[in-house]
Structure formats: C-alpha cells, structure tokens
ZAMARGU-4260 file (C-alpha; in steps of 0.2 Angstrom, whole numbers, plus 5000, padded with zeros to 4 digits):
<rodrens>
0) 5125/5120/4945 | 5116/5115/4961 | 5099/5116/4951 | 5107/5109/4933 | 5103/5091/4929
5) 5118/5079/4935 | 5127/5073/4919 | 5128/5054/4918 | 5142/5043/4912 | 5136/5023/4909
10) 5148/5009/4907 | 5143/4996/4898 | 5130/4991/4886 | 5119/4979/4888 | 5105/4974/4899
15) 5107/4982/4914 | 5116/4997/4906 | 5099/4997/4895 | 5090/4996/4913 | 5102/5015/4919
20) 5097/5021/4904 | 5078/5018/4901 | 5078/5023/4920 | 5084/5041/4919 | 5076/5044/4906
25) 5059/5039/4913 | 5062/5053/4927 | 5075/5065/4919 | 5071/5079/4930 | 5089/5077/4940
30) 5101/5067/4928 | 5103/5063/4910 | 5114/5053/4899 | 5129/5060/4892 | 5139/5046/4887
35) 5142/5026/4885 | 5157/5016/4886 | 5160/5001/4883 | 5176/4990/4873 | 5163/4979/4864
40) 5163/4985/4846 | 5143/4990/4842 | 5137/4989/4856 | 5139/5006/4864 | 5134/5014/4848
45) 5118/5002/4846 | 5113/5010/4866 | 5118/5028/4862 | 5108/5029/4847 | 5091/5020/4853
50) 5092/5033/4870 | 5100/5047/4860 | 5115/5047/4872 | 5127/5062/4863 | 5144/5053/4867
55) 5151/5035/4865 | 5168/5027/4871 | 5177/5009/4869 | 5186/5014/4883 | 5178/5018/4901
60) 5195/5030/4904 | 5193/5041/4889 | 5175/5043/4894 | 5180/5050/4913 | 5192/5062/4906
65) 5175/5072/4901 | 5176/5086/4913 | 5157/5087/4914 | 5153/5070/4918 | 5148/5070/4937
70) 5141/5053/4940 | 5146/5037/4933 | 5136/5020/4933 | 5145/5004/4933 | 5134/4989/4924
75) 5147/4978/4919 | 5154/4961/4925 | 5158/4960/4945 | 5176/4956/4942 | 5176/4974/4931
80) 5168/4984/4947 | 5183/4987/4958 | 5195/4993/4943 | 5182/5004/4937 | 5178/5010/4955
85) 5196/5015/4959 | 5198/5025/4941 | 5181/5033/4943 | 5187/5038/4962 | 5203/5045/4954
90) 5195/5053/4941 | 5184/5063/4953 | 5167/5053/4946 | 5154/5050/4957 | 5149/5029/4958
95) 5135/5020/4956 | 5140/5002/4958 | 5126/4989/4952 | 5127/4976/4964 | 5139/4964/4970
100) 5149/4977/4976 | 5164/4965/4970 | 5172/4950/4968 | 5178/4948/4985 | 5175/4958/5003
105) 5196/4963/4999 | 5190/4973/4983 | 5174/4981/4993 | 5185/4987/5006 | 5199/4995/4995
110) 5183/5002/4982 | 5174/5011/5000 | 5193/5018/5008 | 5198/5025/4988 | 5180/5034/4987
115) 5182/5042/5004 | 5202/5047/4999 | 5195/5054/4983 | 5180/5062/4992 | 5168/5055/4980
120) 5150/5047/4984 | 5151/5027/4985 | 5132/5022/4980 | 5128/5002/4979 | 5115/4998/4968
125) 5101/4989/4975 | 5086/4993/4965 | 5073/4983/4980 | 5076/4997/4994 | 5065/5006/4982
130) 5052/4995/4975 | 5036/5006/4979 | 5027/4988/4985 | 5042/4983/4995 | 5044/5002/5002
135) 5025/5000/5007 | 5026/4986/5017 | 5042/4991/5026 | 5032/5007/5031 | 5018/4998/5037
140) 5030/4987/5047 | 5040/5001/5055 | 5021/5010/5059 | 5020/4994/5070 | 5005/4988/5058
145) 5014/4968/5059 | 5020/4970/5077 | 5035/4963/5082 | 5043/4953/5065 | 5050/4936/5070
150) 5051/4930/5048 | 5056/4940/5031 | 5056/4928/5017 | 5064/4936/4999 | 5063/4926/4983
155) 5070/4928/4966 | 5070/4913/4953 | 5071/4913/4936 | 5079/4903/4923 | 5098/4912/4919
160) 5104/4929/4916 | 5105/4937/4901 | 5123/4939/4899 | 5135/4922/4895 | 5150/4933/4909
165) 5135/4926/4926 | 5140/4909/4922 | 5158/4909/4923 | 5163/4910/4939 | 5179/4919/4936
170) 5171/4933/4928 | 5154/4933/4942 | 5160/4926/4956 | 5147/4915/4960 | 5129/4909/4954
175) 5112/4909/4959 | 5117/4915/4977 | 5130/4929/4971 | 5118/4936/4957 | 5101/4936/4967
180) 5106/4929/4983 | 5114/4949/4988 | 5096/4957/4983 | 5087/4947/4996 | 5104/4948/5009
185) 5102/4966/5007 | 5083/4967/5007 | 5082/4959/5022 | 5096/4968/5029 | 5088/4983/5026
190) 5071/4978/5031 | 5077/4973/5049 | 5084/4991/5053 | 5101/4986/5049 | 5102/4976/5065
195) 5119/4965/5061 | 5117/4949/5053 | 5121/4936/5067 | 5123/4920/5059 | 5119/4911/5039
200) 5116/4893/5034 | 5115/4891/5017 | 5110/4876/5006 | 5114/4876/4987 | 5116/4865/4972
205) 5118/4866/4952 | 5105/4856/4948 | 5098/4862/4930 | 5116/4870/4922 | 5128/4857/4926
210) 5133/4857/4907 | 5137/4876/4906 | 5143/4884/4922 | 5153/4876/4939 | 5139/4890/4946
215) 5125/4883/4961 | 5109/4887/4950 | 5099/4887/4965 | 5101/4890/4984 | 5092/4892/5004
220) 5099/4904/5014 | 5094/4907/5033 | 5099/4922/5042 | 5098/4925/5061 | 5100/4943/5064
225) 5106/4952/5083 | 5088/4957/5085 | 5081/4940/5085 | 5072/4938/5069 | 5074/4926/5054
230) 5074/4929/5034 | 5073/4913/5023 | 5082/4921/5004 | 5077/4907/4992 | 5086/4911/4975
235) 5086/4903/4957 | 5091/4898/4940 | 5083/4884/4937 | 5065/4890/4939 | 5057/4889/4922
240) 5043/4902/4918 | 5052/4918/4918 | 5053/4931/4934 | 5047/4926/4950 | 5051/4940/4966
245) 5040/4943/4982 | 5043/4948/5001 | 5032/4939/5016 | 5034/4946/5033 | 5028/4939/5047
250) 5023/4946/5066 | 5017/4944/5081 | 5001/4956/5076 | 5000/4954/5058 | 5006/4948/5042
255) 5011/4955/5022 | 5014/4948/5005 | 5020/4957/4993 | 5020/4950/4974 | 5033/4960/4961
260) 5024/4957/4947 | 5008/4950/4949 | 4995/4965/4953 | 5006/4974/4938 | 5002/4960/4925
265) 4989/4959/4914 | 4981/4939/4913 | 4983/4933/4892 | 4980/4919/4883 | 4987/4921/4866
270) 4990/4908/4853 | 5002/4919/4841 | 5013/4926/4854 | 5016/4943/4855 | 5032/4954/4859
275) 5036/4958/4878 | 5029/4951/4894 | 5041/4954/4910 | 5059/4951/4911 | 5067/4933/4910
280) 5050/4926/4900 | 5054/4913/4884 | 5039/4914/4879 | 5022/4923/4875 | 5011/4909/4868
285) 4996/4903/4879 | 4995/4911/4897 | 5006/4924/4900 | 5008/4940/4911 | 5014/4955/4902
290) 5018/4968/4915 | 5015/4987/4915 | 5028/5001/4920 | 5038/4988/4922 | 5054/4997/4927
295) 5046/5011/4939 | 5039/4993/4948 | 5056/4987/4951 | 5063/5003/4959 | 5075/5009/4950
300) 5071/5026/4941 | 5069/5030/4960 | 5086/5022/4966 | 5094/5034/4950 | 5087/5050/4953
305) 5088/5048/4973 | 5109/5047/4967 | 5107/5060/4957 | 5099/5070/4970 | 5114/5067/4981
310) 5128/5070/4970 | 5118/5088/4974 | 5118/5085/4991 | 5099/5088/4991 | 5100/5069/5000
315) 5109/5058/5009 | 5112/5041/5002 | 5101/5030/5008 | 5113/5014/5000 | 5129/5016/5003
320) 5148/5005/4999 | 5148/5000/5017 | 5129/4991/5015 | 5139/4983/5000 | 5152/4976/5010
325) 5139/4970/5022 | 5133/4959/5007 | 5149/4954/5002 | 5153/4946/5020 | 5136/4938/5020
330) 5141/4931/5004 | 5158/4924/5008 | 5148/4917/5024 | 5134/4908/5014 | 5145/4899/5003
335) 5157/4895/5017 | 5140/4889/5025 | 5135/4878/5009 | 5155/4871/5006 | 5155/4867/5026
340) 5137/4860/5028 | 5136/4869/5044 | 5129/4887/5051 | 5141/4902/5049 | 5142/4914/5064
345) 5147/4931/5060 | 5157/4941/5058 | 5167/4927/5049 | 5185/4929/5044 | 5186/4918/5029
350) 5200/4914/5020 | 5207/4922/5007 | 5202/4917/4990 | 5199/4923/4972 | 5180/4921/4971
355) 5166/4918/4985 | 5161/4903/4978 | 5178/4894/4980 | 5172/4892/4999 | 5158/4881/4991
360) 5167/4872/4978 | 5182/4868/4987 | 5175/4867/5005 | 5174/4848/5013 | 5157/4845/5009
365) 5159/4845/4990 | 5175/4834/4991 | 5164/4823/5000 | 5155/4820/4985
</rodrens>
C-alpha cells in the first residue's frame, strides 16, 4: 500500500476540478483519479470521460462510501467546503480544500477540529507556495540574496471567474478580495516565515460589475506583519486582457520580480484567432501571449502530488487548515478594514456574520454613501 498510487476522489466538475484533474495526471506517479462527483446532470460524465476517470457520482456521499478512495478534492463553491469537509473527515477521506478554506473563520475552525477528531490530513489549497518562479525567489530570499525584506507586492487581475456561483455572494462569500485576495494573503504570509500578520488596511470598490454581483470587483490591501515588513496584495476583476499575476520583493541588499506568465508566453500576432492562449483571455485576435506548460507554471501538479505524497506519510504538509484559517481572519479583517475605512489590528475578533463581506457592505463607510 505504502508504494501503490493514492486513489483520488474529485468533487465537482468544472474548471478547477478540470485543473485537479489535468494536474494528476500530468505527474501520476503518486495519485490517480478514480472518481467524480458532482449533482449537476452531464457534467461529471462530460469530465470522466475526457480524463478517463473509471467512476462518477451525482452525489459526493455515494462517492465516499468507495472503500479505496483515500484522498478527496474539493473544487466546488466556498459555501459547499465545510459540509463537504466534515463528511469527508467522517467518512475517513483524506481533504484537499481549494482555497478559501470557507465561508466564515466559524466553518474553518469546526473543518480543522473535525479533521484532527477523525485523524485525517487537512490540506488547504494554495497552488502559489508551489509555483517554480515564486519557490525560486523565496529561495533566493531565504539564501539572504535580497537582504533584509522590508516590501512583497502580490497581484492577480483579470476580468471575472469562470463559474456564475463567484458573483453571488451568498454562494462565495465575497469578490475580488475573497477569490484572489487569499492567494496573495497567503503568498505573502508564507513568504515572510509565517511571522503573524500584525495589522490590514484594505481599500475596495465594485467598479466594472455593479450590474451582476453586490461583489468589490477590485481591491488594495496593506499588511504589516510582527517582523516589520509590508506586502501590498492588489486584486481584480475588472482588468481587461485576461491573467495578470507577479511577486516583487524588495530589500535592503537587493530586489526580485517574478512575472507568472510572461517568460512562459510565446509573443503572436494573429489575424484569425486561434484556440488557447492563458487562462482568463477573451480573445486570440491581434497580439496575444499563448503560454506553455501552463499548469506545471502555476504549481499545482506539485501542490497534488506533494498531498499525495503525504497521505503516505512520505511528507509533511507544507499547507495546512490552520494556514487556511489564517487567511480566513485576514479576510474578515480586510473587509472589516474596507467597511470601516480604517486599519485593522490583529487578531481582530469580528462579529459574527454570514459572509466576510457583510463587514464591507454593512460597515459605516458604505452607509455613508
């Protein structure tokens, strides 16, 4: 068993559950695919049979009852994650939550205490902790090649998810901030040693999707950490022109900036258009920047097979529910910080609500308005 490929359940079935699937296949030396769940009629059958997946489910709880099933991903909607997490646990499944960990810091705390009653492995995904270009300059920082970091910038923009569930907020909890927002949060995070997060200021607004989504659609965050340097996470919906994600850090002896996709693309010009060019791109007309190896860039057949290779207990996972949660607090504290107009000190006991962005929409700087 302990040298026998870890057998992989996926629920749901659609782009990032496209993403688990391409991933483990793309290094299938420790996991493979066994089965799909997911209630929406097709859809699972469509994904089984363009990866050859040998099972399908419309219920995830049919699909745990398979006694060889040893690893479970969860690619579905945040409100979804902690339900899901708890039958997993119960069922003996080991998780791999696709990030935010949940809806609310409540949900995260309950998914982490079930995981450890159970005595299952908790792994939060956060495919940028394994980015080769990313992983390379954090090396080069901890070699001491920047000196002492004072400034980590993250960005992501693009111009809306895939999936129509990220713009209602009862279903994803928040925007721009919530579906972005928690990579840089924990990229940063990460990045700076863990050192705790000290204090957010966040500014957002929803200034493209007003007509489809009470979501911000951009957002600034500032984070002071305990060790006395800065990250500036800059998130978006509203940037047209599809993908955009790069790190700079800053020191005292040196500097690095790392470009997700540029260096992987290929400059085009084409008049007709062709098929794919990089995630999030409408279009493939005039210039355009098709990328290569496109998923091995962004991390995640590492992040897999590293999970894999700790349901094994050949390593030690390097994300864990607890580095969830840690988001999760930043989050409540960055819309708390937007709603309020004010910098957030940490840890911040919020009040309790449904969603994180409640403390932006209801907080006395939007009833100013």
């Amino acid at each position: 068993m302990a040298n026998s490929r870890v057998k992989v359940g996926i629920i749901g079935s659609q782009f990032q559950a496209d993403i688990h699937a391409a991933s483990l296949q793309i290094m299938p030396d420790e996991a493979e695919v066994v089965a799909v769940a997911s209630p929406t009629p097709g859809n699972a059958a469509a994904l089984a049979s363009k990866f050859k997946i040998p099972r399908v489910f419309t219920d995830y709880r049919e699909m745990l009852k398979e006694k060889d099933i040893e690893m479970v991903t969860i690619a579905t909607p945040n409100s979804l994650h902690a339900q899901m997490t708890k039958d997993c646990a119960a069922a003996g499944k080991h998780i791999v939550c696709e990030k935010p960990l949940a809806m609310t810091v409540a949900e995260g705390e309950e998914m982490i205490a079930v995981a450890k009653r159970h005595g299952v492995l908790l792994m939060y995904g956060e495919e940028l902790l394994f980015t080769p270009k990313y992983l390379k300059a954090k090396e080069m920082a901890d070699a001491g090649a920047f000196g002492k970091i004072y400034l980590i910038k993250q960005s992501e923009k693009h111009f809306g998810p895939h999936s129509e569930w990220f713009w209602d907020v009862n279903r994803s909890g928040g925007g721009a901030f919530m579906d972005l927002g928690c990579h840089g949060i924990a990229f940063c995070y990460w990045f700076m040693g863990r050192s705790p997060i000290k204090s957010i200021y966040c500014q957002m607004g929803t200034y493209v999707h007003a007509g489809k989504t009470q979501a911000e659609d951009d957002s600034l965050c500032i984070m002071e950490f305990a060790n006395g340097a800065v990250a500036l996470i800059e998130n978006s919906w509203a940037r047209r022109g599809g993908m955009d994600d790069r790190i700079e850090v800053f020191g005292a002896e040196g500097v690095t900036y790392a470009n997700l996709h540029m260096g992987n693309a290929l400059p085009t010009y084409s008049e007709n258009g062709y098929g794919y060019a990089v995630e999030k791109a409408p279009t493939t007309k005039g210039w355009t920047y098709p990328v290569f190896e496109e998923l091995w860039n962004y991390g995640t057949p590492q992040e897999l097979t590293h999970f894999a290779r700790c349901v094994r207990g050949k390593e030690t996972p390097r994300v864990t529910g607890e580095d969830g949660l840690v988001v999760m607090h930043a989050l409540y504290a960055g819309y708390a910080s937007a709603g309020g107009g004010r910098k957030i000190a940490l840890p911040f006991q919020a009040p309790a609500v449904k969603k994180p962005i409640d403390l932006w929409l209801n907080g006395p700087s939007r009833r100013a308005v």
